[in-house]
C-alpha positions in Angstrom: 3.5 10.6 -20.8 1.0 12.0 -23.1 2.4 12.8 -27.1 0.5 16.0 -28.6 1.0 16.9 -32.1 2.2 20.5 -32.1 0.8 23.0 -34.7 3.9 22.5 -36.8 3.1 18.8 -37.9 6.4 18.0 -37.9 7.1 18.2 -34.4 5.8 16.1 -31.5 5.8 17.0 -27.8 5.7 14.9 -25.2 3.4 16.3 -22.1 4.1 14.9 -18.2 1.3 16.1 -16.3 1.4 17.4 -12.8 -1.4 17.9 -10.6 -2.6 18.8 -6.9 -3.4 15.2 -6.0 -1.3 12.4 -7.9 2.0 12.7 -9.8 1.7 11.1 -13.0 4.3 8.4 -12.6 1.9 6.9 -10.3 -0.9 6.2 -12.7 1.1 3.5 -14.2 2.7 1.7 -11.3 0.9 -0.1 -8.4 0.6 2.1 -5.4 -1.0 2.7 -2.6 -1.4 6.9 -1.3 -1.7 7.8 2.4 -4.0 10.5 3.2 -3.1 11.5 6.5 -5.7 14.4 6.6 -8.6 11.8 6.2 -6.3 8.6 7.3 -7.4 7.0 4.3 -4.9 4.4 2.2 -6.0 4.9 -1.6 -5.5 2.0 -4.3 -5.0 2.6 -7.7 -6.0 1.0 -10.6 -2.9 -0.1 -11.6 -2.7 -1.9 -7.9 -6.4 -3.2 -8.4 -5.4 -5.3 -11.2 -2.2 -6.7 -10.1 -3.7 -7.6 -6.8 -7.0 -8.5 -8.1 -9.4 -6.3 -5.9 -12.8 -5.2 -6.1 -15.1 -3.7 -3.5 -15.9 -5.7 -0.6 -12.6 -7.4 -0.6 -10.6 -7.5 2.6 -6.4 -6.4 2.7 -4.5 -7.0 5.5 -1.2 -4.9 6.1 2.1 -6.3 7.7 5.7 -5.9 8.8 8.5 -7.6 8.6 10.3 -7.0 12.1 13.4 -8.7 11.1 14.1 -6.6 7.8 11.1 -3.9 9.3 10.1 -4.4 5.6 6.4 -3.5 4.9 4.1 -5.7 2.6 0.4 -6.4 2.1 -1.9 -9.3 0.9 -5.5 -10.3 0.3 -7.6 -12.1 2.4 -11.2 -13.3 3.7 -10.5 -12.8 7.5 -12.6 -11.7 9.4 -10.0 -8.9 11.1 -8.6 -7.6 7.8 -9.8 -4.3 6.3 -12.8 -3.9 4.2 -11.8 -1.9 0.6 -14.8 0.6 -0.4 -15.6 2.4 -3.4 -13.0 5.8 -3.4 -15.6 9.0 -4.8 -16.7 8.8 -8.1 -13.1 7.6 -9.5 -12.5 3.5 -9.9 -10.1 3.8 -6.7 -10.7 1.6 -3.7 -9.9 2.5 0.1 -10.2 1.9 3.3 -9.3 4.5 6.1 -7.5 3.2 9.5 -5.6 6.1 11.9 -3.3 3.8 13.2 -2.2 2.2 10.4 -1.7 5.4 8.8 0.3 6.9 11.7 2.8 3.8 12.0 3.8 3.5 8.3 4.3 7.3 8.8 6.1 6.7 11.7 7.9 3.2 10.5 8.8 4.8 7.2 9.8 8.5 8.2 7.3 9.9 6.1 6.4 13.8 6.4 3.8 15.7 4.5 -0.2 14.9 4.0 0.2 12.9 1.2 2.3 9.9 0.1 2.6 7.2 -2.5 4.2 4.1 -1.7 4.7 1.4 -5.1 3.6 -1.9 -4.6 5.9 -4.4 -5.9 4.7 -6.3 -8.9 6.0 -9.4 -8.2 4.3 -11.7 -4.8 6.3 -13.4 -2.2 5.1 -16.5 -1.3 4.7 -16.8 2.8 3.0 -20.0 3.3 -0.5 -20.2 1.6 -0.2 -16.0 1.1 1.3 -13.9 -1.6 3.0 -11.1 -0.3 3.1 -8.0 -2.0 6.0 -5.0 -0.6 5.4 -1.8 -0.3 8.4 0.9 -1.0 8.8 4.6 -1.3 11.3 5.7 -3.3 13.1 7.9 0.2 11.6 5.6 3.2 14.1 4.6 5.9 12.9 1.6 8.2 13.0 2.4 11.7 12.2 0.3 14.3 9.0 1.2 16.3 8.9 1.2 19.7 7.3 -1.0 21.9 4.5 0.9 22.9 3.7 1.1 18.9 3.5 -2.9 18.2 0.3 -4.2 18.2 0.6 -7.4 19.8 -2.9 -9.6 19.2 -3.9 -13.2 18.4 -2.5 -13.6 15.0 -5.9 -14.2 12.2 -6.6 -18.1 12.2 -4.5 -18.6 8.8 -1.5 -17.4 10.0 -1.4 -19.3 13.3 0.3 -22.0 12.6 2.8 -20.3 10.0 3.4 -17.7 13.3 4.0 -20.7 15.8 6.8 -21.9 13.8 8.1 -18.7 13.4 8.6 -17.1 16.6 10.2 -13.8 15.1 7.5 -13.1 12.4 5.6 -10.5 13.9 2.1 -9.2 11.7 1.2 -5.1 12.3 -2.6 -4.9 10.9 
């Protein structure tokens, strides 16, 4: 929200701004946008802080196949995806298809474009901090089997993983 003083001084308007790319609510919160048209996942500044990024960082993406629940966390594995500069704006990215196609798919989202909020407050999963992701409509659905990814889990995670037979990691 934006206050403008109208030409009558005594007045004040207050201005939500609307554009083709981001809804203004999302400059303030966390998020994350999917692009499906370039399959990039966008971080905004807001999510840069709370999670600490910069460029050259690593994020690694999972789901919860108990509550299908997704979440995402910072890491220096080898495996995990590499965040890059987004344009000229202070935005970081990285672009992955599949990734992009299963949250789509996961979260029964439509449309080129969406933002999903990042929850500002970590869950602690062993040595990570998880962070969720939500979208304010999403419905979990299940994903076929064909869809999980099934690979040797990053070397952190292994032993966390081998006590927990149902903790499945989508990245």
């Amino acid at each position: 929200m934006v206050s403008i003083n109208h030409l009558n001084k005594s007045s004040t308007m207050n201005l939500k701004h609307f554009t083709q790319t981001t809804p203004d609510h999302v400059l303030d919160s966390p998020s994350i946008t999917i692009n499906m048209a370039s399959y990039n996942i966008i971080f905004n500044v807001p999510a840069i802080d709370l999670l600490h990024l910069k460029r050259g960082q690593k994020v690694v993406f999972s789901q919860d196949m108990a509550s299908l629940e997704w979440f995402l966390y910072k890491t220096q594995e080898e495996e995990a995806f590499l965040l890059r500069k987004f344009t000229t704006t202070p935005n970081l990215v990285f672009s992955c298809k599949q990734l992009c196609k299963e949250l789509y798919k996961t979260l029964q989202l439509s449309g080129n474009k969406n933002v999903l909020k990042i929850a500002r407050d970590a869950k602690d999963y062993g040595n990570l901090q998880l962070f969720k992701l939500a979208h304010p409509t999403a419905k979990y659905t299940t994903p076929s089997p064909k869809t999980i990814i099934q690979r040797r889990p990053p070397n952190l995670l292994k032993r966390l993983l081998l006590s927990d037979v149902e903790a499945v990691l989508l990245v």
